[in-house]
MIMI-965420 format. One record per residue: residue number from 0; residue in one letter; x negated, z negated, y negated of N, C-alpha, C, CB in turn. Coordinates in nm, 3 decimals, m for minus. Glycine has a CB too. Example, Ala and Ser with C-alpha at 12.3 -4.5 7.8 and 13.67 -1.06 7.14 Angstrom:
BEGIN
+-----+------+---------+---------+---------+---------+---------+---------+---------+---------+---------+---------+---------+---------+
| seq | type |     npx |     npz |     npy |    capx |    capz |    capy |     cpx |     cpz |     cpy |    cbpx |    cbpz |    cbpy |
+-----+------+---------+---------+---------+---------+---------+---------+---------+---------+---------+---------+---------+---------+
|   0 |    A |  m1.319 |  m0.780 |   0.569 |  m1.230 |  m0.780 |   0.450 |  m1.320 |  m0.780 |   0.330 |  m1.131 |  m0.905 |   0.447 |
|   1 |    S |  m1.285 |  m0.708 |   0.225 |  m1.367 |  m0.714 |   0.106 |  m1.290 |  m0.787 |  m0.003 |  m1.408 |  m0.572 |   0.060 |
+-----+------+---------+---------+---------+---------+---------+---------+---------+---------+---------+---------+---------+---------+
END
This chain:
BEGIN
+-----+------+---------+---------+---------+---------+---------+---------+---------+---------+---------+---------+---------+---------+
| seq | type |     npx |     npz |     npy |    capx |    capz |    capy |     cpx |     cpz |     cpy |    cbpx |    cbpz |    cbpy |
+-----+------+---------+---------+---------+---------+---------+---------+---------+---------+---------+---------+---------+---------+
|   0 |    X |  m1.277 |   2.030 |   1.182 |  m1.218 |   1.946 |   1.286 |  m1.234 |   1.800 |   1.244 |  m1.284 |   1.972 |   1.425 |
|   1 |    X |  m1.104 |   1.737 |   1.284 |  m1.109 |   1.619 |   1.249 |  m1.205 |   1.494 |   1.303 |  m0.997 |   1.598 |   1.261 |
|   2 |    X |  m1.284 |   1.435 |   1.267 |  m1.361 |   1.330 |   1.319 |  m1.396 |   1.173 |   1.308 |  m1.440 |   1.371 |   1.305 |
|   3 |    X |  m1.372 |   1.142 |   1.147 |  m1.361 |   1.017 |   1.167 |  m1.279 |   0.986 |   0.984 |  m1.536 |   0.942 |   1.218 |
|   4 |    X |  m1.298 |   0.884 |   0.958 |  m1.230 |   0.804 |   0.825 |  m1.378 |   0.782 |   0.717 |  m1.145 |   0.613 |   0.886 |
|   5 |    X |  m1.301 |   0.775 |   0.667 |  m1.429 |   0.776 |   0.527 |  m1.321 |   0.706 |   0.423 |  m1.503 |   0.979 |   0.453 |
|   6 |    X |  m1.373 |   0.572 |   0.387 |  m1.298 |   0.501 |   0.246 |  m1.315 |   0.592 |   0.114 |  m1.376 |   0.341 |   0.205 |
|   7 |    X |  m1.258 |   0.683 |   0.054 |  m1.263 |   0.726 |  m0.079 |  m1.280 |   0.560 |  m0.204 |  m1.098 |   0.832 |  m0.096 |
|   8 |    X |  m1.150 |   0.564 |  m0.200 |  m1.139 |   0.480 |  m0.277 |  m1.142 |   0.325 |  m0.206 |  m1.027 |   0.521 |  m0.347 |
|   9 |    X |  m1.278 |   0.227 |  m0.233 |  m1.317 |   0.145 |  m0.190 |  m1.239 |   0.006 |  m0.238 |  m1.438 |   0.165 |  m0.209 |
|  10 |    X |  m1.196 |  m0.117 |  m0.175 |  m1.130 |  m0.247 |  m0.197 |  m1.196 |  m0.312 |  m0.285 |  m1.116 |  m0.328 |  m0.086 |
|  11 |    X |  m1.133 |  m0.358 |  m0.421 |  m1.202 |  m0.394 |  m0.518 |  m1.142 |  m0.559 |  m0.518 |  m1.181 |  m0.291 |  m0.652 |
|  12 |    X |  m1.245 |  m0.647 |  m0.607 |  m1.223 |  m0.753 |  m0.632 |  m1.102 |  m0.785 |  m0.669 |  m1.295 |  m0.783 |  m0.698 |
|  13 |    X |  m0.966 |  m0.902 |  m0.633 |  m0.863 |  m0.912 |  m0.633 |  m0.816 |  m1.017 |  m0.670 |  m0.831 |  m0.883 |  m0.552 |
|  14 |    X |  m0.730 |  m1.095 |  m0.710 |  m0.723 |  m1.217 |  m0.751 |  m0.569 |  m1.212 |  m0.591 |  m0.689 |  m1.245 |  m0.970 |
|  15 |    X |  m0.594 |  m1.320 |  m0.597 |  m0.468 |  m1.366 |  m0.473 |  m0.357 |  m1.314 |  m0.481 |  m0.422 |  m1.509 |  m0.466 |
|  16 |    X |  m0.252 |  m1.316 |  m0.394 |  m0.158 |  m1.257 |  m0.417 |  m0.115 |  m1.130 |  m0.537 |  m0.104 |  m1.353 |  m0.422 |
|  17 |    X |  m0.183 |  m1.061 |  m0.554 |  m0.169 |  m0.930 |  m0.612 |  m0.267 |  m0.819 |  m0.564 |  m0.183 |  m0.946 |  m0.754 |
|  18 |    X |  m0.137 |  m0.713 |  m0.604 |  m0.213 |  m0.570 |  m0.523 |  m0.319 |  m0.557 |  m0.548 |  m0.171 |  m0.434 |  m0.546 |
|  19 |    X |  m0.428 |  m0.525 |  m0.471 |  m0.557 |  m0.431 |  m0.506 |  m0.535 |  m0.319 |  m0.532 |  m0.650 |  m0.415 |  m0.416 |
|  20 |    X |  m0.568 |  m0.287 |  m0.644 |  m0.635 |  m0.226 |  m0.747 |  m0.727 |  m0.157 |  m0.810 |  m0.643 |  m0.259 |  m0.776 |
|  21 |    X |  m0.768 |  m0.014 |  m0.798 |  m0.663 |   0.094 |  m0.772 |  m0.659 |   0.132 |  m0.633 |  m0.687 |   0.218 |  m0.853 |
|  22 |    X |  m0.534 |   0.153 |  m0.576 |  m0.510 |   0.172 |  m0.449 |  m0.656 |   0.192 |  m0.347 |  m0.413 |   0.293 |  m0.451 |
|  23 |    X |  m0.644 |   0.121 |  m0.252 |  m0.718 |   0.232 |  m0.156 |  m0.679 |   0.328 |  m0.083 |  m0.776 |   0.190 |  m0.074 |
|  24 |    X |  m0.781 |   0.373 |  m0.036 |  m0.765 |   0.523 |  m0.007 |  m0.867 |   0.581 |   0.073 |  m0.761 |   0.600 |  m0.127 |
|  25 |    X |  m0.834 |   0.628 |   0.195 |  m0.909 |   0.670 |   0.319 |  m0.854 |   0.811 |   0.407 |  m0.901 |   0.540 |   0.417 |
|  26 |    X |  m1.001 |   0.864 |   0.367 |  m0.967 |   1.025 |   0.375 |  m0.993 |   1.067 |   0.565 |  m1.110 |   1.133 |   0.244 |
|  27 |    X |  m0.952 |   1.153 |   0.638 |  m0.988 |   1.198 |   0.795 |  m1.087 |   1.288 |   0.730 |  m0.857 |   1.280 |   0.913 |
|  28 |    X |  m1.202 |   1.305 |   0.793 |  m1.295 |   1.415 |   0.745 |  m1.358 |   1.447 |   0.850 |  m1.390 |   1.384 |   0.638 |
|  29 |    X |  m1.426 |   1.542 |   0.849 |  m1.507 |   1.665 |   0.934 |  m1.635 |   1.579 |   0.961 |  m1.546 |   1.831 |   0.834 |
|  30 |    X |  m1.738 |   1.610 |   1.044 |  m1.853 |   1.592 |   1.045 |  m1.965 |   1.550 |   0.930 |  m1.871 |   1.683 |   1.091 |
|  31 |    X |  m1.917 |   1.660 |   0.831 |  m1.983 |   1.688 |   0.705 |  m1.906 |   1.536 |   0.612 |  m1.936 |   1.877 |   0.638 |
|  32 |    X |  m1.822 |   1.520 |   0.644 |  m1.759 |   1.438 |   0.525 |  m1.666 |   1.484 |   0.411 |  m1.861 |   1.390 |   0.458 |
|  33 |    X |  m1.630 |   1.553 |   0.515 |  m1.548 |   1.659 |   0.384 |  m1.371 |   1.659 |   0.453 |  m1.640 |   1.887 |   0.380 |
|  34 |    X |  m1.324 |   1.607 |   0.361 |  m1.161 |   1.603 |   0.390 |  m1.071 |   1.700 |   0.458 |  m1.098 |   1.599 |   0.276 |
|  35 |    X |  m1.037 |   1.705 |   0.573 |  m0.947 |   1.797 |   0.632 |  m0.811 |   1.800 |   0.562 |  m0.931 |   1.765 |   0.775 |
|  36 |    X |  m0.816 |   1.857 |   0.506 |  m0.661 |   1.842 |   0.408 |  m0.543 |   1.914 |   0.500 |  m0.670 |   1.945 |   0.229 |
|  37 |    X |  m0.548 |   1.956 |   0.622 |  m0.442 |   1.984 |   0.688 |  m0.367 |   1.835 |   0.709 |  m0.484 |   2.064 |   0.819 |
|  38 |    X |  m0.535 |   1.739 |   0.771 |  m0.440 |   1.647 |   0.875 |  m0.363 |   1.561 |   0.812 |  m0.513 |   1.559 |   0.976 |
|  39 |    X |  m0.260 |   1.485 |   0.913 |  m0.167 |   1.379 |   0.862 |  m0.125 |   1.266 |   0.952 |  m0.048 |   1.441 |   0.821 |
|  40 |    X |  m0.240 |   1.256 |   1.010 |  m0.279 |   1.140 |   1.136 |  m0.195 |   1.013 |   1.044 |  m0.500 |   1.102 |   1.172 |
|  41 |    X |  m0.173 |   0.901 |   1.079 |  m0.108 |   0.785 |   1.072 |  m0.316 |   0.675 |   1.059 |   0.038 |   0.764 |   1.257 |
|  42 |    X |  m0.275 |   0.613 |   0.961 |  m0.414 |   0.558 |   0.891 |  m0.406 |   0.408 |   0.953 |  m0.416 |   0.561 |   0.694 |
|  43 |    X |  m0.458 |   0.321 |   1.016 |  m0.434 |   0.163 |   0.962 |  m0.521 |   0.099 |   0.932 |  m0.381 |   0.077 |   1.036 |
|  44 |    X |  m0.468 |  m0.033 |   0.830 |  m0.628 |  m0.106 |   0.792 |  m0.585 |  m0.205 |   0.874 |  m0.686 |  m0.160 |   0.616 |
|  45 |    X |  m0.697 |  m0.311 |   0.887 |  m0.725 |  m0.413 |   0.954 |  m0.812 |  m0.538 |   0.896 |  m0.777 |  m0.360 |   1.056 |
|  46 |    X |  m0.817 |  m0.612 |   0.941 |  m0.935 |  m0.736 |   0.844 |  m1.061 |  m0.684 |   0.968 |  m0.874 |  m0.991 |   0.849 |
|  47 |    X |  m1.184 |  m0.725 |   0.950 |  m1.312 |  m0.658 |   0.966 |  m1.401 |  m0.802 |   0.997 |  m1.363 |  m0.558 |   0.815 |
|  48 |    X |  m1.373 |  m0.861 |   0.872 |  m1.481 |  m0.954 |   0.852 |  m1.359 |  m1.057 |   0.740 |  m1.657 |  m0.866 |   0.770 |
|  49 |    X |  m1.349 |  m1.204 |   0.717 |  m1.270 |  m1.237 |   0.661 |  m1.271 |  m1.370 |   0.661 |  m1.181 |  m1.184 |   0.690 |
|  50 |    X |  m1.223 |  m1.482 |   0.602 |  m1.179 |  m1.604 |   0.630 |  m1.132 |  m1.609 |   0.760 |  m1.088 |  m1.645 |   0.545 |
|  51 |    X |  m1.157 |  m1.707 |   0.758 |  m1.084 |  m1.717 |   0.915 |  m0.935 |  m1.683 |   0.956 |  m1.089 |  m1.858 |   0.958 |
|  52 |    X |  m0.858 |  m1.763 |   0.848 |  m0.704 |  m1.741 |   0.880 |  m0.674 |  m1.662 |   0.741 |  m0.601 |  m1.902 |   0.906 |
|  53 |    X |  m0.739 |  m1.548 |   0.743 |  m0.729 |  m1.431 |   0.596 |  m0.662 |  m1.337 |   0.696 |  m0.908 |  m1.352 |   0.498 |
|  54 |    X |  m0.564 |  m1.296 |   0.616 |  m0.495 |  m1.173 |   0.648 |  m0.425 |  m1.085 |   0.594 |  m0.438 |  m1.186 |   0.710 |
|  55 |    X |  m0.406 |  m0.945 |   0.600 |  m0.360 |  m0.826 |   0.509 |  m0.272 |  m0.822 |   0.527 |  m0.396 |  m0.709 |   0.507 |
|  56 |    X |  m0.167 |  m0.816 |   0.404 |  m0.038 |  m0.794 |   0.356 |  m0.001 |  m0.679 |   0.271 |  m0.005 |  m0.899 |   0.292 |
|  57 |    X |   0.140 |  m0.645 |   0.301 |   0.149 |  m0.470 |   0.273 |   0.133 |  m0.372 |   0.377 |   0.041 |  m0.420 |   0.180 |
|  58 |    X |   0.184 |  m0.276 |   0.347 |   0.203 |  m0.129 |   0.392 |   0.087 |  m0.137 |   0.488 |   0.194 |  m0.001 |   0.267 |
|  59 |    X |   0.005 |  m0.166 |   0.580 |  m0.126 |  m0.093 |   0.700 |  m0.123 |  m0.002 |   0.756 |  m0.164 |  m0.145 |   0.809 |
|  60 |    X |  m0.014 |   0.062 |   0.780 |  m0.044 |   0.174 |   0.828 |   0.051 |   0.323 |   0.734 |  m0.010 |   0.146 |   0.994 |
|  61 |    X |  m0.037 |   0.391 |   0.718 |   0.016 |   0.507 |   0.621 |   0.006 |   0.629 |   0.646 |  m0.033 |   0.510 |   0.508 |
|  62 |    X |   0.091 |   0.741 |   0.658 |   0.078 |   0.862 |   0.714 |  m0.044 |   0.903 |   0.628 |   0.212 |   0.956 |   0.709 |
|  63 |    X |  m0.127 |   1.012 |   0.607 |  m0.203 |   1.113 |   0.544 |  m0.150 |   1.161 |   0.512 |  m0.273 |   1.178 |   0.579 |
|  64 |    X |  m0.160 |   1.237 |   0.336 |  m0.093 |   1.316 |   0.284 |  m0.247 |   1.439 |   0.225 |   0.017 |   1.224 |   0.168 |
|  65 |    X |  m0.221 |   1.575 |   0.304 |  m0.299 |   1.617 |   0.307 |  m0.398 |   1.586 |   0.311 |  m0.290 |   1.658 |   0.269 |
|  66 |    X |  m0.480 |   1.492 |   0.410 |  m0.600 |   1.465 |   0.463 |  m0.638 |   1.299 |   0.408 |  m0.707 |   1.589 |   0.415 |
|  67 |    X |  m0.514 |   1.244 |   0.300 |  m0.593 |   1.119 |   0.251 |  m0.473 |   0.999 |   0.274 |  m0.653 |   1.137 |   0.067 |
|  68 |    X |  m0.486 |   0.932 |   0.285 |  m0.389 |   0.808 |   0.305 |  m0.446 |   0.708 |   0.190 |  m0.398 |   0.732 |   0.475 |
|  69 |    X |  m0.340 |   0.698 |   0.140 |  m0.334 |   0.615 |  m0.008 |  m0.226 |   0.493 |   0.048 |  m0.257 |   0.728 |  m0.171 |
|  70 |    X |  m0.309 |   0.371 |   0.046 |  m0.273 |   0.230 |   0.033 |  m0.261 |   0.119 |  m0.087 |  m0.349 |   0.185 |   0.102 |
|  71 |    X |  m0.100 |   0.176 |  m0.181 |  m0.097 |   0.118 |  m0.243 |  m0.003 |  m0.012 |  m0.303 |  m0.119 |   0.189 |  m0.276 |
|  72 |    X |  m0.012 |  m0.093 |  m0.178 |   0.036 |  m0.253 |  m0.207 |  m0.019 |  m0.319 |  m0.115 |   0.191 |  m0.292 |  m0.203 |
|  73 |    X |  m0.162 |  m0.309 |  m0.098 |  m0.212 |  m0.405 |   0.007 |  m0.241 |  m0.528 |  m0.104 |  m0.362 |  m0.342 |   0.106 |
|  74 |    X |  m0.217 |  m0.647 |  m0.053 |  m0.269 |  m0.782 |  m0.102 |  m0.301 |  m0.907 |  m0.010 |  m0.174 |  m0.828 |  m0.192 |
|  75 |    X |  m0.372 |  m0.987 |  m0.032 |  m0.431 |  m1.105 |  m0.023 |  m0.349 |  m1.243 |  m0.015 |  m0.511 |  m1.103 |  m0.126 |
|  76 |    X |  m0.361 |  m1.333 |   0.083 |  m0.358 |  m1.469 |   0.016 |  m0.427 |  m1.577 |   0.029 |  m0.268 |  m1.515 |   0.028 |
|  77 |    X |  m0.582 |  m1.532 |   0.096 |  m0.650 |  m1.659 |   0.153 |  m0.796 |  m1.601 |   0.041 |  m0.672 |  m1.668 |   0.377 |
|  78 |    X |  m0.837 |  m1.693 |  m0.057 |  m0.915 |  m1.608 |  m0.089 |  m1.068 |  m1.638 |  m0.017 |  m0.907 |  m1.604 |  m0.236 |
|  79 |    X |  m1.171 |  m1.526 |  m0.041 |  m1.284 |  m1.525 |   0.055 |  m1.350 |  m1.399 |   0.001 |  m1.241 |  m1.519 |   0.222 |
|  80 |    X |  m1.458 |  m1.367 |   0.094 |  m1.506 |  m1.240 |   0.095 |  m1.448 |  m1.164 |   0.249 |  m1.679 |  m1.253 |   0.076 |
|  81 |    X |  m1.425 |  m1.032 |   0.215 |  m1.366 |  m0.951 |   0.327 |  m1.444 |  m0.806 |   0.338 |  m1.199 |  m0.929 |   0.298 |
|  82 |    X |  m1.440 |  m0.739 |   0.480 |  m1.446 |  m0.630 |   0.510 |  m1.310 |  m0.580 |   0.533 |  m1.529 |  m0.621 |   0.603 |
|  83 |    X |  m1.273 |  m0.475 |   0.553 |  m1.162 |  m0.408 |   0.642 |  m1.183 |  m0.271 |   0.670 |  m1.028 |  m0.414 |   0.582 |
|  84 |    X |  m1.141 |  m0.284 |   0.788 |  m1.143 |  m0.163 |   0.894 |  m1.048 |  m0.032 |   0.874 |  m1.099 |  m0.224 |   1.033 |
|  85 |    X |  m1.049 |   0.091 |   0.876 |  m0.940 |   0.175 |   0.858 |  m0.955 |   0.248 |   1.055 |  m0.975 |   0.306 |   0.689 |
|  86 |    X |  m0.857 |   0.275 |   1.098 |  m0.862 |   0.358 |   1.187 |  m0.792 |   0.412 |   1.205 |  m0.883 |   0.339 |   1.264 |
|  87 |    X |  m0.793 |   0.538 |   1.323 |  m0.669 |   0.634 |   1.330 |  m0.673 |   0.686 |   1.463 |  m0.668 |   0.758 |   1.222 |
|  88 |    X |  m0.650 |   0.641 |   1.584 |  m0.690 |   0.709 |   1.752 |  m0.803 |   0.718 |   1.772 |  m0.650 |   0.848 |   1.795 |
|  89 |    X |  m0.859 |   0.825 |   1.795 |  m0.999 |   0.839 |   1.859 |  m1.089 |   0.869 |   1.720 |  m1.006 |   0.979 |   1.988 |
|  90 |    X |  m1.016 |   0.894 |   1.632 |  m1.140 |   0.956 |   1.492 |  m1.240 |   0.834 |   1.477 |  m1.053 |   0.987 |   1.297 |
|  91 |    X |  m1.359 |   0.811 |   1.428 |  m1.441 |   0.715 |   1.396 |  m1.393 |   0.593 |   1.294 |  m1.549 |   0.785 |   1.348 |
|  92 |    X |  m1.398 |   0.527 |   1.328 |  m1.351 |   0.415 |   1.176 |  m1.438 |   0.412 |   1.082 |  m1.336 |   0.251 |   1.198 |
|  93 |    X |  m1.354 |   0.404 |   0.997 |  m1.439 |   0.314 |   0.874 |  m1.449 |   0.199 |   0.822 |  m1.428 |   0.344 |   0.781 |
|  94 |    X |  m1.571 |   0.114 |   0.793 |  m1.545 |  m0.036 |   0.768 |  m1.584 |   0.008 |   0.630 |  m1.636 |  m0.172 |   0.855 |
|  95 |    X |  m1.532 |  m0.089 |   0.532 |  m1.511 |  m0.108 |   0.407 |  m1.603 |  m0.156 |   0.291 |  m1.429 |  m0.174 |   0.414 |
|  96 |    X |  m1.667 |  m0.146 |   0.214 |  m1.747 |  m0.246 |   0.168 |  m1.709 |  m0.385 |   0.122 |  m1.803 |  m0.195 |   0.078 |
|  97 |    X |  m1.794 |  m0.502 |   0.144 |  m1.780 |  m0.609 |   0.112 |  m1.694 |  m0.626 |  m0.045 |  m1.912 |  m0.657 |   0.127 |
|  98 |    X |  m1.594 |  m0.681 |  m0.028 |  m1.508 |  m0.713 |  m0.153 |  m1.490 |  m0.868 |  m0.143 |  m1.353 |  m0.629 |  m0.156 |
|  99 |    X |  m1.428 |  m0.914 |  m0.245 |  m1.413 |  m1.111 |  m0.273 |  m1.247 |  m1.077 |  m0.307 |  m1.539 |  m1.218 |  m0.463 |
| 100 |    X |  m1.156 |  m1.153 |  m0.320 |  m1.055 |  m1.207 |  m0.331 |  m1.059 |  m1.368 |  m0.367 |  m0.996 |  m1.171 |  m0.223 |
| 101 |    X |  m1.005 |  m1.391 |  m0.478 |  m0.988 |  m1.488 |  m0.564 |  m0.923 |  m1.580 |  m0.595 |  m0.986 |  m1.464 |  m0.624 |
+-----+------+---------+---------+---------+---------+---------+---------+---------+---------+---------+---------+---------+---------+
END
């Protein structure tokens, strides 16, 4: 059963205006942490923590494709250090680890 978001693939250091690299990617998972590969909930990211007037550009919200939502043209233009948020309805969010943008 579905329960909350889990970042697979975590937001890596970025230089401005270009995609991050390699995509992220945020799986719906079970209790355990283990990917429901049925679901196909609708994913979105969000800024978390950020510059002040920092904000995410690109695709935010992405269906699940068998249990994982792959975000690949999110980019930057304020650079800073950032968190970001993934959520999906009632499942748990996930916040992101601390990444820089450049």
């Amino acid at each position: 059963v579905a329960v909350k978001l889990v970042f697979l693939q975590q937001p890596t250091t970025t230089a401005r205006f270009h995609v991050v690299a390699p995509a992220i990617t945020v799986a719906v998972a079970d209790q355990y942490g283990n990917t429901v590969t049925t679901n196909t909930s609708t994913i979105t990211l969000a800024i978390h923590s950020g510059p002040g007037d920092g904000s995410i550009f690109g695709t935010r919200s992405v269906a699940a494709v068998n249990g994982v939502a792959t975000f690949n043209n999110i980019f930057f233009f304020i650079a800073g250090s950032y968190t970001i948020d993934a959520t999906s309805g009632l499942l748990t969010l996930a916040t992101s680890n601390s990444f820089l943008i450049q």
